[in-house]
C-alpha positions as CSV (number, residue, x, y, z in Angstrom):
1,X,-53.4,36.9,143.5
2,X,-51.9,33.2,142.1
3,X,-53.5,33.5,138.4
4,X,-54.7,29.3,138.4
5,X,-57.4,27.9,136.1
6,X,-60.2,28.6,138.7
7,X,-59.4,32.7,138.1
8,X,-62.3,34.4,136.6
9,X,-61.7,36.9,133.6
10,X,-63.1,39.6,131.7
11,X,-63.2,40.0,128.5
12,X,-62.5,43.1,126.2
13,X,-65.8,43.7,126.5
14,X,-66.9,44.0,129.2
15,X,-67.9,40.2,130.0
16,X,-67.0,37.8,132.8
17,X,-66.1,34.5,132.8
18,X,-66.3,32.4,135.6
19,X,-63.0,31.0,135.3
20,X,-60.1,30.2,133.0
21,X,-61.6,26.5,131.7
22,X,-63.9,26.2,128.5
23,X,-65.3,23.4,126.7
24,X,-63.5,23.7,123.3
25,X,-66.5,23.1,120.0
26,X,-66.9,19.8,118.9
27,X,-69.4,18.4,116.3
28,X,-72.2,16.8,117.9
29,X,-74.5,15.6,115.2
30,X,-77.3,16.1,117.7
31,X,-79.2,18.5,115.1
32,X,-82.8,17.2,113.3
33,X,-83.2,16.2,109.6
34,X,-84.2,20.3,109.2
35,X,-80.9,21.1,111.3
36,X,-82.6,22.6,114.1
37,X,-81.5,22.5,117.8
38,X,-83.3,19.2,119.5
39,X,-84.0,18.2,123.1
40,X,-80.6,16.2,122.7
41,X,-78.6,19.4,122.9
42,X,-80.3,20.7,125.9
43,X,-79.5,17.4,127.7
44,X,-76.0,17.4,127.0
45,X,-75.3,21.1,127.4
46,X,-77.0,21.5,130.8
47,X,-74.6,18.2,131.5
48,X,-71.7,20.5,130.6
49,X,-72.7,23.6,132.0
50,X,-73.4,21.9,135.6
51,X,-69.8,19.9,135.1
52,X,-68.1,23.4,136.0
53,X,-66.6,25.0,133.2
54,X,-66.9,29.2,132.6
55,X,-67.4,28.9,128.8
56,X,-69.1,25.9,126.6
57,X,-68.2,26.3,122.9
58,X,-71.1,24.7,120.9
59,X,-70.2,22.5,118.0
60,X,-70.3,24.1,114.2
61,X,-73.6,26.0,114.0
62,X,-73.4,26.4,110.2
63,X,-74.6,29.5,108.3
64,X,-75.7,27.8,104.7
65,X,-77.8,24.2,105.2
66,X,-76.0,23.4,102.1
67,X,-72.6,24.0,103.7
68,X,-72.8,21.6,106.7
69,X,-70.0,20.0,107.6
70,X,-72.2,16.5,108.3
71,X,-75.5,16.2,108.3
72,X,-76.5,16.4,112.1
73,X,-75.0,20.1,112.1
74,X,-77.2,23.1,113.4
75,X,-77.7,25.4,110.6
76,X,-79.0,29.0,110.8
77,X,-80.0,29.8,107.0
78,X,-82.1,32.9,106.4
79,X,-85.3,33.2,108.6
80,X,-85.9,30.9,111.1
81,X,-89.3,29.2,112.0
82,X,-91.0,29.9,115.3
83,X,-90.2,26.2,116.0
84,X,-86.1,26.5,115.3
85,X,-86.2,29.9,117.1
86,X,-87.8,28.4,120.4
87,X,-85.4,25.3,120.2
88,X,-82.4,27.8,119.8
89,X,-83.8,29.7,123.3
90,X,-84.0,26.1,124.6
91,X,-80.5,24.9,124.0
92,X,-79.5,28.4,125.6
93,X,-81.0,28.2,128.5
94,X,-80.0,24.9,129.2
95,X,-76.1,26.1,128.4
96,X,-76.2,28.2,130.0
97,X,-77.5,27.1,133.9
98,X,-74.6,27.5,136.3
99,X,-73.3,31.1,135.5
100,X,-72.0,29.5,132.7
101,X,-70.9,31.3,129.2
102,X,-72.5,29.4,126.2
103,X,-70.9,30.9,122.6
104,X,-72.1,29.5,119.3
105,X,-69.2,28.7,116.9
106,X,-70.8,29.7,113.8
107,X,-69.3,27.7,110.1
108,X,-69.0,27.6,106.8
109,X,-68.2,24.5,105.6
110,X,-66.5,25.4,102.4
111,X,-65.0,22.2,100.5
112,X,-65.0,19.9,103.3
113,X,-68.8,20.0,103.0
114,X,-69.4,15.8,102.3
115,X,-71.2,14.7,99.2
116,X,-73.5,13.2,100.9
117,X,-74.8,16.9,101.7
118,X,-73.4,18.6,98.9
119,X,-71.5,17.2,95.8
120,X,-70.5,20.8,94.4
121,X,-70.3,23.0,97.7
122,X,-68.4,26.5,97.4
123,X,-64.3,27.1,97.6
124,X,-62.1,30.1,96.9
125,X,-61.1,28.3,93.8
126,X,-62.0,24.7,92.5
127,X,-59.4,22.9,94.4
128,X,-60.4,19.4,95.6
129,X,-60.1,17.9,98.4
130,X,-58.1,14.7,98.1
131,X,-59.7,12.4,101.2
132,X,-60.2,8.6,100.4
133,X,-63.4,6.7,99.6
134,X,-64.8,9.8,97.5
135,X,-66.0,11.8,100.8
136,X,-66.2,15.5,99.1
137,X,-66.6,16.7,95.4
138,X,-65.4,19.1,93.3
139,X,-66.0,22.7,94.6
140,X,-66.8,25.5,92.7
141,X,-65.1,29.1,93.0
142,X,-66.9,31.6,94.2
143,X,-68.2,34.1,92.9
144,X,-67.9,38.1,94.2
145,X,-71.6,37.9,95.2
146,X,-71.8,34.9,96.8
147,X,-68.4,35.6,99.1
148,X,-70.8,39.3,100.3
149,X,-73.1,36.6,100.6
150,X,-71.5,34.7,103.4
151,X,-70.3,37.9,104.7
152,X,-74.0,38.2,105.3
153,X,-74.7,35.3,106.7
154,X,-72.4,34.9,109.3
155,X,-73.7,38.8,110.9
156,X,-77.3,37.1,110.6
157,X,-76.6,33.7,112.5
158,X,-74.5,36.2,114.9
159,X,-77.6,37.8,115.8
160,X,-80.0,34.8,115.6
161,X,-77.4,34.0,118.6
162,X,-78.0,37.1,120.5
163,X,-81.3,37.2,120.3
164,X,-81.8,33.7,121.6
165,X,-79.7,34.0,124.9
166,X,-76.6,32.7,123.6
167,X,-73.8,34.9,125.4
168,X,-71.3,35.4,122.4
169,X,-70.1,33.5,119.4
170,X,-67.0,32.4,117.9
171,X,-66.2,32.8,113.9
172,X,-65.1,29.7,112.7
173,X,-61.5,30.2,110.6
174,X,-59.5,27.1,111.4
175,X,-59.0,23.6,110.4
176,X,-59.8,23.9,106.8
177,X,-63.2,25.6,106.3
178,X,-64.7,28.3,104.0
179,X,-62.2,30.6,106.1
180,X,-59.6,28.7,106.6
181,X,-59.5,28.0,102.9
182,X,-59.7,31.7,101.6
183,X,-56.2,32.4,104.2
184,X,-53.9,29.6,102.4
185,X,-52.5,29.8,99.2
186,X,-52.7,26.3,98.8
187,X,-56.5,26.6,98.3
188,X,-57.7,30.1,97.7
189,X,-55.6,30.5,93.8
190,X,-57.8,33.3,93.0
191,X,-56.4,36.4,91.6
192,X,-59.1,39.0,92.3
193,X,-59.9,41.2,95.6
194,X,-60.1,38.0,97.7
195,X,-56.8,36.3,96.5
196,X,-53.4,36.7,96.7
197,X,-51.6,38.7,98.5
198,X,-52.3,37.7,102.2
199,X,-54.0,40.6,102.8
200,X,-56.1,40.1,100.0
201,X,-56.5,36.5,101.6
202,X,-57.7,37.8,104.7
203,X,-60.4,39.7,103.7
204,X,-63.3,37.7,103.5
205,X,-62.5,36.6,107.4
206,X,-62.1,40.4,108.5
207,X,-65.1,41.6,106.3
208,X,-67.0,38.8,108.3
209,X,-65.9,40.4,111.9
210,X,-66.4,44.3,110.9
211,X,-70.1,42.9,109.8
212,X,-70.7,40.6,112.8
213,X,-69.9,43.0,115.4
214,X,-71.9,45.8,113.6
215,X,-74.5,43.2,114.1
216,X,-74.3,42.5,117.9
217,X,-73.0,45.7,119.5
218,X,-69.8,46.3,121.1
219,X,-70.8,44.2,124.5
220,X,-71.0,40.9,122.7
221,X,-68.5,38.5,123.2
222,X,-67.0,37.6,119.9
223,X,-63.9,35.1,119.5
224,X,-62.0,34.0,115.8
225,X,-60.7,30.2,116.2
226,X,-57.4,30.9,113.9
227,X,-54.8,28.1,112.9
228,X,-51.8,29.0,114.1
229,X,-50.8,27.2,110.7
230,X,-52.2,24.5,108.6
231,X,-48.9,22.2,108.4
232,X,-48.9,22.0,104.8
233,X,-46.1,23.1,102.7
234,X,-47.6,26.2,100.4
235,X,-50.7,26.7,102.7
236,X,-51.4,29.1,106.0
237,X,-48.3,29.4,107.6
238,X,-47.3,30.8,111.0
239,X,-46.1,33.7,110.1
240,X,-49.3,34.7,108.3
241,X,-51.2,33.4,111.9
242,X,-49.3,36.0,113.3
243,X,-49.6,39.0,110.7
244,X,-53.9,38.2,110.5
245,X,-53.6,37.9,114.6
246,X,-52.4,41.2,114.7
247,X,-55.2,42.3,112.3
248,X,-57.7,40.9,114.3
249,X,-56.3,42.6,117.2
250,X,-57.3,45.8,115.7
251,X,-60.9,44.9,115.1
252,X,-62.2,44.6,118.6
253,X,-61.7,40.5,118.7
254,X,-62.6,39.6,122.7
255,X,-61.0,36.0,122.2
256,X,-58.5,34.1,119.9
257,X,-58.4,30.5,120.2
258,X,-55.2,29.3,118.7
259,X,-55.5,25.6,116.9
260,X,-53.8,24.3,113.7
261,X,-54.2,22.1,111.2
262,X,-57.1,20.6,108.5
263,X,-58.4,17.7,107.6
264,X,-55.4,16.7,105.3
265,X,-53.2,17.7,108.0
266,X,-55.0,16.8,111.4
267,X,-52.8,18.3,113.6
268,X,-55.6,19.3,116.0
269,X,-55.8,16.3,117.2
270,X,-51.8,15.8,118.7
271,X,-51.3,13.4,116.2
272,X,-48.6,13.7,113.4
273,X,-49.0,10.5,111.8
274,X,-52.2,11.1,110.5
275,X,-51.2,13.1,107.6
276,X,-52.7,12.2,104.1
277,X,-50.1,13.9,102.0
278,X,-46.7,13.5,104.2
279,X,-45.2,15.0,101.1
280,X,-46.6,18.3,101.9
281,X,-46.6,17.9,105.5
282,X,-45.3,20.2,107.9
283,X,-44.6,18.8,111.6
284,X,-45.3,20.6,114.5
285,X,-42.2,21.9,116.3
286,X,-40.5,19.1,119.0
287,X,-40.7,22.1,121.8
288,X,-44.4,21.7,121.9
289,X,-44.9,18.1,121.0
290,X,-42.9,17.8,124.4
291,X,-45.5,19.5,125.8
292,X,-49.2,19.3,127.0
293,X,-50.9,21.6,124.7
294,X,-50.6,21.0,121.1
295,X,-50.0,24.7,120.1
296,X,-48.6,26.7,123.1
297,X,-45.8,27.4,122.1
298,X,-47.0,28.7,119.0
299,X,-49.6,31.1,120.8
300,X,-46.5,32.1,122.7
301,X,-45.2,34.0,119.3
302,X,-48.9,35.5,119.0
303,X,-49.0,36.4,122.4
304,X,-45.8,38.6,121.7
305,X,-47.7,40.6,119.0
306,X,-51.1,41.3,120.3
307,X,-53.0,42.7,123.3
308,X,-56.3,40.8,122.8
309,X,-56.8,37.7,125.0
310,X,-55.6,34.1,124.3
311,X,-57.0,30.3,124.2
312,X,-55.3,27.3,123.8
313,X,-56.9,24.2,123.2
314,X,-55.6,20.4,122.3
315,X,-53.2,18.3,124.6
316,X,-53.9,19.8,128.2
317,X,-53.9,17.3,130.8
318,X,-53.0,18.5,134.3
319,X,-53.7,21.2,136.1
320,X,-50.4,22.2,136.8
321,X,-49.4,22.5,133.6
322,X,-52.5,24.8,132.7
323,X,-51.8,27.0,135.6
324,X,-48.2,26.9,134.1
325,X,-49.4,28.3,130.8
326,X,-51.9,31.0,132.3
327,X,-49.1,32.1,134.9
328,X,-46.4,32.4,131.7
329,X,-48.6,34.9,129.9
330,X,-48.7,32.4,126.5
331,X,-53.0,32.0,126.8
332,X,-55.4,33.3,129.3
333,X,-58.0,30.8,128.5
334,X,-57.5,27.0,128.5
335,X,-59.4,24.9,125.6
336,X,-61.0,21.2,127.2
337,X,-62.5,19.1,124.4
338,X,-62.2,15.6,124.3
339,X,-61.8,14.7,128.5
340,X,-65.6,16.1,128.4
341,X,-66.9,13.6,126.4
342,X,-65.1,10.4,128.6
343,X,-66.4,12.2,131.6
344,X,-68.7,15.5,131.9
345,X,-67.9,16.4,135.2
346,X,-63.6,16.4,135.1
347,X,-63.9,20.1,134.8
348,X,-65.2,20.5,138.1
349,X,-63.3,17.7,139.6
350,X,-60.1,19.8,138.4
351,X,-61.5,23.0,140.0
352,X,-62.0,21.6,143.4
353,X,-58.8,19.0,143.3
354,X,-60.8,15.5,142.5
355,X,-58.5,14.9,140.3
356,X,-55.2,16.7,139.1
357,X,-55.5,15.0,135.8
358,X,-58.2,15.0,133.0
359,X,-59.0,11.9,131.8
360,X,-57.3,10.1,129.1
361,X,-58.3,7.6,126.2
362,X,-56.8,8.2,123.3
363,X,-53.8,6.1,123.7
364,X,-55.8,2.8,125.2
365,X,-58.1,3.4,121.9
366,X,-55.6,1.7,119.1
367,X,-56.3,-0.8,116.8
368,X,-53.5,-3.6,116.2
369,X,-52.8,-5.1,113.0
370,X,-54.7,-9.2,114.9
371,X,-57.7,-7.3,114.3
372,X,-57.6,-6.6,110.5
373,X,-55.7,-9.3,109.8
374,X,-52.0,-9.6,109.1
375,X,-52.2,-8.2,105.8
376,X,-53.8,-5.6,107.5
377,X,-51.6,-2.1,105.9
378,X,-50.4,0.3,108.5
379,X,-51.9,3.0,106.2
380,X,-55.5,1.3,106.4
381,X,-54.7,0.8,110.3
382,X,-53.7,4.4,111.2
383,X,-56.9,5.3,109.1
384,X,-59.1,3.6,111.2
385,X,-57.4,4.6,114.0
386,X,-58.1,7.8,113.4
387,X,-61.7,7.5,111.7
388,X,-62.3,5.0,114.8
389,X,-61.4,7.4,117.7
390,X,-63.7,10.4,116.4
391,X,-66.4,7.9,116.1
392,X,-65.7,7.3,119.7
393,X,-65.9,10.7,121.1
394,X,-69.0,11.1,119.2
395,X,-70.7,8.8,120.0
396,X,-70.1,9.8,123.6
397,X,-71.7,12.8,122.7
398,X,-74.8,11.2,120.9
399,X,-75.2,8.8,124.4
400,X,-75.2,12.1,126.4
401,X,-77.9,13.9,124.5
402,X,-80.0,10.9,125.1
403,X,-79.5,11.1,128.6
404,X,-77.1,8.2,129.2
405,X,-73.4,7.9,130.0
406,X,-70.7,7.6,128.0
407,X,-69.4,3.9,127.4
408,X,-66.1,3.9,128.3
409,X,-65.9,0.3,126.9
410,X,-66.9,0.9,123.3
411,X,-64.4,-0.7,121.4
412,X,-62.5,1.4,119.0
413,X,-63.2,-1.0,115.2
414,X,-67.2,-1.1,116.6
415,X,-67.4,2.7,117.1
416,X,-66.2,3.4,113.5
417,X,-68.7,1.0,112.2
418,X,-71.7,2.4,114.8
419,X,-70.3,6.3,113.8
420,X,-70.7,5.6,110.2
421,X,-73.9,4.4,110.1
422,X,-75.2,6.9,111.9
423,X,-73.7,9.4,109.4
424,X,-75.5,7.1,106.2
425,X,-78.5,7.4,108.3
426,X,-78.3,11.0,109.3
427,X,-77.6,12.0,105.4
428,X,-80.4,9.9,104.7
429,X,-82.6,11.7,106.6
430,X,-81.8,15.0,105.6
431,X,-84.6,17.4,104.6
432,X,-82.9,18.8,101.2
């Protein structure tokens, strides 16, 4: 049989996936001021599970409401009201229409929790974030009990998840978060049980999967999202991906979607010139920049140290080259994000030959220096750039849970402006 992207697959345990495509998480901001699942998620989830892929991803579901990573986030924090628990079933059913997989990605938002939630949110260590324009606060180091605290949490929102139709769940470890942040040195300087050595470093992310799948048996789906490094100079670096991969391989893990980066270092998102701190930064290798997908070649050196299955996600385009990466062995699933918010049927369209292609916009969405002015600096330009495009896809993704189409003609300078007044008017909102 030709292994291609419309190939179904079964997982570890025991589940099948349609076919090889999933909709990679994305924030949606669709949750209420309470951060409970609304109508708007039903909309734009039964939108993606009809637009043909075998797995949808849900944006961070976070386990602490004063951990969110912005202020529209799901949160699943202690016991739930008959209300949330109904709207949870809801946005399940609605996922999951279609013979389609719908996993919750369940968060910790650690230091990159913004003020306007949280002004002292939890860290390994007290290590600030250094964003412009004041956008997080000083953390404060953990203490023993509140790391077996988040252990705790993350099993409970696990089987919240279960028990509300959802058909498996992904622990969050990437890109900067509570997780993310207790695997680099750069960030977790702590010198006890849950620092240090990488082992040491690891803990608190393998403590969460030995509790979570206690939690939902041994037939429930569950997936780590792993950097395959953060690109910083002193923090998570690939050969630690590799080392905790192979650890993870030994704890049942059904599904390892390979990313990199934070939100210093936003590799994630293809683009190297985005870094904050280009003293510190690490590039990604020119072997996979030359490529589609972001980190394939970097899941290709997993791939050679562990049995459990693969995802990719970030940069694929074409259908050849997915069936390229599936038919090479370097992942078994392939990660879609941002196409789905341009168009929520492209996956379906690539399954039955519409298109060869996903969908595009990130290089038609720039901003020139005319715009700003002359004086305009490139710094302040490639900020908004940046700022401006994931206002863009958001907002996509807010026009979808109202039931409308994206705008492909939003502007880029008008969706940062749009994005972040919602975000003033979200915090604003938020039941504390």
């Amino acid at each position: 049989m030709d292994l291609t992207i419309a190939a179904p697959f079964t997982l570890p345990c025991g589940a099948v996936l349609k076919n090889r495509l999933a909709k990679a998480a994305m924030t949606e901001g669709l949750g209420d001021p309470l951060n409970r699942a609304t109508a708007r998620h039903q909309k734009l989830y039964q939108r993606w599970a009809e637009g043909g892929a075998g797995m949808l991803l849900t944006g961070n579901v976070q386990i602490d409401r004063r951990h969110l990573e912005r202020p529209g986030n799901v949160a699943l924090d202690g016991a739930q009201s008959s209300e949330a628990l109904e709207a949870l079933r809801a946005f399940a059913r609605a996922g999951t229409v279609n013979g389609t997989h719908l996993w919750m990605q369940i968060s910790h938002a650690g230091r990159q929790t913004p003020v306007s939630v949280n002004a002292a949110p939890l860290a390994p260590s007290a290590v600030r974030l250094e964003m412009p324009g004041g956008q997080f606060g000083m953390p404060r180091a953990m203490t023993e009990a509140q790391i077996l605290d988040v252990i705790a949490r993350f099993a409970h929102a696990a089987t919240l998840a279960r028990e509300t139709g959802f058909t498996g769940v992904q622990i969050h470890a990437a890109h900067g978060y509570l997780l993310s942040e207790f695997l680099s040195p750069d960030v977790n300087r702590r010198s006890d049980a849950w620092g240090g050595s990488l082992e040491n470093r690891a803990r608190l992310l393998i403590e969460t999967v030995r509790a979570t799948r206690r939690n939902v048996g041994a037939d429930f789906p569950i997936s780590v999202k792993l950097n395959s490094a953060d690109f910083q100079r002193g923090g998570f670096s690939h050969e630690d991906a590799i080392t905790v991969a192979t650890w993870l391989d030994k704890e049942g893990v059904d599904l390892l979607e390979v990313s990199g980066g934070t939100y210093e270092q936003p590799r994630l998102t293809g683009r190297d010139d985005l870094t904050l701190h280009p003293e510190k930064a690490e590039t990604r290798r020119q072997s996979t920049i030359a490529r589609e997908a972001y980190f394939l070649d970097y899941a290709a050196d997993i791939r050679r140290a562990v049995k459990m299955p693969l995802m990719v996600t970030g940069g694929f385009r074409s259908a050849e080259g997915m069936n390229a990466a599936l038919k090479a062995g370097a992942t078994d699933i392939i990660g879609i994000a941002r196409p789905l918010c341009a168009d929520p049927m492209c996956l379906a369209k690539l399954l039955d030959g519409t298109i060869s292609v996903l969908p595009g916009y990130e290089q038609t969405l720039r901003l020139g220096p005319g715009i700003l002015g002359p004086s305009s600096s490139l710094a302040l330009i490639k900020g908004l750039n940046g700022w401006g495009q994931q206002g863009w896809f958001c907002l996509q993704l807010l026009r979808m849970g109202d039931g409308l189409d994206p705008d492909l003609q939003m502007g880029v300078f008008k969706a940062f402006r749009r994005y972040t007044a919602h975000e003033k008017d979200a915090a604003q909102k938020l039941v504390r």
